[in-house]
PLY file of the C-alpha trace (Angstrom):
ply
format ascii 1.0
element vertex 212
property float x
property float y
property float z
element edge 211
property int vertex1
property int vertex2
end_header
-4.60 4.33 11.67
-4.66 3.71 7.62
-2.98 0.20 7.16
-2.19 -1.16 3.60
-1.76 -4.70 4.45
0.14 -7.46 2.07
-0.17 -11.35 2.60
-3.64 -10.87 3.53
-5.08 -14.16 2.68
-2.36 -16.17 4.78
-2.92 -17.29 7.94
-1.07 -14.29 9.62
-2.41 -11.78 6.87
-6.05 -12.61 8.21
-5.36 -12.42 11.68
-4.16 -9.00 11.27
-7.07 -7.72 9.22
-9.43 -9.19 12.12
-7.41 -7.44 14.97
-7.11 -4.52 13.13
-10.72 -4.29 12.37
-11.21 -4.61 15.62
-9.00 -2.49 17.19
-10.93 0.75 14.38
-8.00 0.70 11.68
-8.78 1.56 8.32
-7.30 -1.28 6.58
-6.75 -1.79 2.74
-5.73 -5.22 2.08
-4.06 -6.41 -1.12
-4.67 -9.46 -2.48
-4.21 -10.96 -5.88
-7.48 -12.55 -5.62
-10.13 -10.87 -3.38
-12.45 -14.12 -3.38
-9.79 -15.37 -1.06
-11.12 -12.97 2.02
-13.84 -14.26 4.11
-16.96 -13.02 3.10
-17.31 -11.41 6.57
-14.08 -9.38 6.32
-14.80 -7.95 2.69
-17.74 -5.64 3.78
-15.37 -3.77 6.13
-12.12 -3.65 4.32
-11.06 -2.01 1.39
-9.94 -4.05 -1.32
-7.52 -3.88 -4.08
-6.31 -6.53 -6.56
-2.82 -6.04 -7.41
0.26 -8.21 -8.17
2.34 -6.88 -4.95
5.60 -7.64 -7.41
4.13 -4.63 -9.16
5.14 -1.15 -7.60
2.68 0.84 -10.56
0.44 -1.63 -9.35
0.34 -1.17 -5.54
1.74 2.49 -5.37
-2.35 3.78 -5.06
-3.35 1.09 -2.24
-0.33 2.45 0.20
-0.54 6.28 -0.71
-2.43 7.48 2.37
-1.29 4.91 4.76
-0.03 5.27 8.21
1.63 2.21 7.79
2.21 -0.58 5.53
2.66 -4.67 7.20
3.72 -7.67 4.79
2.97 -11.23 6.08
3.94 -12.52 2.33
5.23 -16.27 2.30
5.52 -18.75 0.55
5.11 -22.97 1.23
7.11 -23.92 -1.53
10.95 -25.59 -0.23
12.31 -24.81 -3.13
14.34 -21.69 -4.81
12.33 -18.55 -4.50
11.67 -14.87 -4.24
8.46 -14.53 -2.89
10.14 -12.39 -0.03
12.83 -10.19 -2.52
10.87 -9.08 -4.95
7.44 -8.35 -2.84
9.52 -6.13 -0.59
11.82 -4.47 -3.17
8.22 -3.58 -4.69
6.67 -2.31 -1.44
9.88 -0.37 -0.95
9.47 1.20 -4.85
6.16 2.01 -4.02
6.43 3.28 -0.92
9.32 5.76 -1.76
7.11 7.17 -4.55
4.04 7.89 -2.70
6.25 9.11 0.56
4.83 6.44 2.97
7.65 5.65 5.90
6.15 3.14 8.37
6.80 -0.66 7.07
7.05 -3.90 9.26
7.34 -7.45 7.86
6.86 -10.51 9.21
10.24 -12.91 9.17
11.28 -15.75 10.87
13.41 -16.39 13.80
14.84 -19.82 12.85
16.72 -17.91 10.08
19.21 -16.67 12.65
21.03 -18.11 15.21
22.41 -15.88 18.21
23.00 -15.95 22.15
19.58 -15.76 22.98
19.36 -19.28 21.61
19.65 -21.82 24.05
23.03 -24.63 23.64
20.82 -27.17 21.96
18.76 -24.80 19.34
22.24 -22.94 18.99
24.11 -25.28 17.72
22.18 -28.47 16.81
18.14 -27.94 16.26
18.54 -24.80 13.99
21.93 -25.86 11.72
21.55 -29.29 11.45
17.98 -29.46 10.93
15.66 -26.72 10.68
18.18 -23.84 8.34
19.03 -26.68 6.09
15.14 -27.48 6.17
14.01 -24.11 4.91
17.25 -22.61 3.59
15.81 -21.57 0.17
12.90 -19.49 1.99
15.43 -18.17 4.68
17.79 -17.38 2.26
15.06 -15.19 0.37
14.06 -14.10 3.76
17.72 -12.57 4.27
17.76 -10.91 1.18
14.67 -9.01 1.53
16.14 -7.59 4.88
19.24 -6.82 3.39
16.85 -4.56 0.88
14.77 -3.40 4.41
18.08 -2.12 5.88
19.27 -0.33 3.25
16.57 1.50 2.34
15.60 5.35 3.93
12.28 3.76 4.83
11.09 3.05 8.81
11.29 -0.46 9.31
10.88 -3.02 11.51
11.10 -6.73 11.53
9.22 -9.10 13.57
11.10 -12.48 13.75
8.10 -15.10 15.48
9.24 -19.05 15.88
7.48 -21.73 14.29
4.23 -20.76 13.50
0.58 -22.34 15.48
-2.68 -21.76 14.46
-3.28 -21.55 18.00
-5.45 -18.05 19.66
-4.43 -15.10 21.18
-2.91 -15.90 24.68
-1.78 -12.11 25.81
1.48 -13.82 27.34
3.54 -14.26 24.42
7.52 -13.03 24.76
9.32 -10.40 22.63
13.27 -9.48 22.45
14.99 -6.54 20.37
17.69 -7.62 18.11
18.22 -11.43 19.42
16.05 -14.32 19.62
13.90 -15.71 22.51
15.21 -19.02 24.27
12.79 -21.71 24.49
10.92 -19.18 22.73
9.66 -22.46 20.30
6.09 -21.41 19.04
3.64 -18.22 18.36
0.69 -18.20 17.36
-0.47 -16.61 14.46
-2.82 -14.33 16.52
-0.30 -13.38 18.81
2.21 -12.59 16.16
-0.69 -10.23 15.04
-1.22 -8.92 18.27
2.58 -7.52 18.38
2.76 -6.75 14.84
0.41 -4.28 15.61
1.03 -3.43 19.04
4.51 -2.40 17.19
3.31 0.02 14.64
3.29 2.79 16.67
6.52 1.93 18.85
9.09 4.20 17.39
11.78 2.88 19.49
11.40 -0.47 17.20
11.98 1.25 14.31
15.20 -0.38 12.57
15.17 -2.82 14.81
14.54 -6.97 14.89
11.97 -8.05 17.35
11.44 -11.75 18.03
8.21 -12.85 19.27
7.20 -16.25 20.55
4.09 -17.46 22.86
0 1
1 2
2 3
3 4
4 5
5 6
6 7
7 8
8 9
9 10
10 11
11 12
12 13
13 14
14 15
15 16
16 17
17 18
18 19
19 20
20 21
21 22
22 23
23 24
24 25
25 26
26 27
27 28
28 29
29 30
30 31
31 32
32 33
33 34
34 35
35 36
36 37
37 38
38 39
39 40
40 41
41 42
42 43
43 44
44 45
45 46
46 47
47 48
48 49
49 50
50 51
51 52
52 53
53 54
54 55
55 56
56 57
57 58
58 59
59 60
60 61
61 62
62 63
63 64
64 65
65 66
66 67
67 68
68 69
69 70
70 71
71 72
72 73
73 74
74 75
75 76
76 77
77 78
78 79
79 80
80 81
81 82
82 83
83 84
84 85
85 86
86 87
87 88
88 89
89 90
90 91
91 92
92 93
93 94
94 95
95 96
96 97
97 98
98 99
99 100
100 101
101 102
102 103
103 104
104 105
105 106
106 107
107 108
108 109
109 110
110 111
111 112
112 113
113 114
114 115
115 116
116 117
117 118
118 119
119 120
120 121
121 122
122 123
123 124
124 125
125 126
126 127
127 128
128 129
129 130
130 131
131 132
132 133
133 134
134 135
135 136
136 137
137 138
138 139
139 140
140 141
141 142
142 143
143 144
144 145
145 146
146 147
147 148
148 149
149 150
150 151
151 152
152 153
153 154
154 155
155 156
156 157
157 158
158 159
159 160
160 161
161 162
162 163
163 164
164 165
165 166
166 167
167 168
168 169
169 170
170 171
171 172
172 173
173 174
174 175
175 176
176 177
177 178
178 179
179 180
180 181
181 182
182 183
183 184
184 185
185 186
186 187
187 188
188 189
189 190
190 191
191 192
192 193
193 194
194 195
195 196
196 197
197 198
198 199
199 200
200 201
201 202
202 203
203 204
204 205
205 206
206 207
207 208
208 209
209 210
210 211
């Protein structure tokens, strides 16, 4: 497949372009600064700098693609809009070049639910982790609001707190409601099922939580 791939310098952006390689996807990653990418990875990517808050800007690196995945994020606590406004872009961009397929990385302690066990329910993810991260989560929110309502195919993958621990080919996934004791995933296995996913059309507008 062609994959346009966004937050390709993160942690999770890097695991996906080394999967992906491996697995024979053309991938065009899009960073704002291309030094970022491991020297090793450059030679078999293609690579476009672009400001992914800038539709005009991205529109040519996604025209083509099979599929388009966004690990952005941000490590800032405070306000922001990292998520918003690099998604309502994709979405712009997307829509003009007629490209469908779009999954995005979110984050499962954003939403509590009854796949949650008691404890994570109603203490661990109100009391201390939503009130924690509530500017990114709130940001996160938004740009699924903006997901949902667009005509585009979507899917969101929701992993739990993020490891920089390897692929372990066990992890856990669940449509539409989070994973109990589901408590980590690794970045590589949150790869793994990003991309196992592209080609699911079942998941399409759909929420799947992940978690190793």
């Amino acid at each position: 497949m062609k994959l346009a791939v966004f937050g390709a310098t993160g942690g999770t952006g890097l695991e996906l372009l080394r999967q992906g390689l491996d697995l024979a996807h053309e991938i065009t990653a899009v960073v704002r600064d291309a030094s970022r990418l491991p020297a090793e990875l450059r030679t078999r990517l293609d690579v476009v700098e672009a400001d992914v808050m800038n539709p005009d800007a991205i529109a040519t690196a996604v025209k083509g693609r099979d599929a388009v995945l966004s690990a952005m994020g941000t490590r800032e606590r405070g306000p922001t809009t990292v998520h918003t406004s690099s998604v309502a872009s994709i979405i712009e961009a997307m829509t003009r070049v007629g490209v469908r397929r779009v999954l995005t990385v979110g984050a499962s302690g954003m939403v509590t639910d009854e796949g949650d066990g008691p404890l994570t329910r109603y203490v661990l993810k109100p009391l201390i982790v939503q009130r924690l991260f509530r500017h990114a989560y709130a940001d996160m929110a938004a740009s699924e609001r903006l997901l949902r309502s667009s005509d585009l195919d979507w899917t969101i993958v929701r992993p739990s707190r993020l490891t920089d621990g390897g692929r372990t080919n066990r992890y856990r996934t669940a449509r539409d409601l989070n994973l109990r004791g589901g408590m980590n995933t690794t970045r590589a296995d949150l790869a793994d099922c990003v991309l196992e996913l592209i080609g699911d059309r079942t998941s399409v507008h759909h929420v799947v939580s992940v978690a190793t």
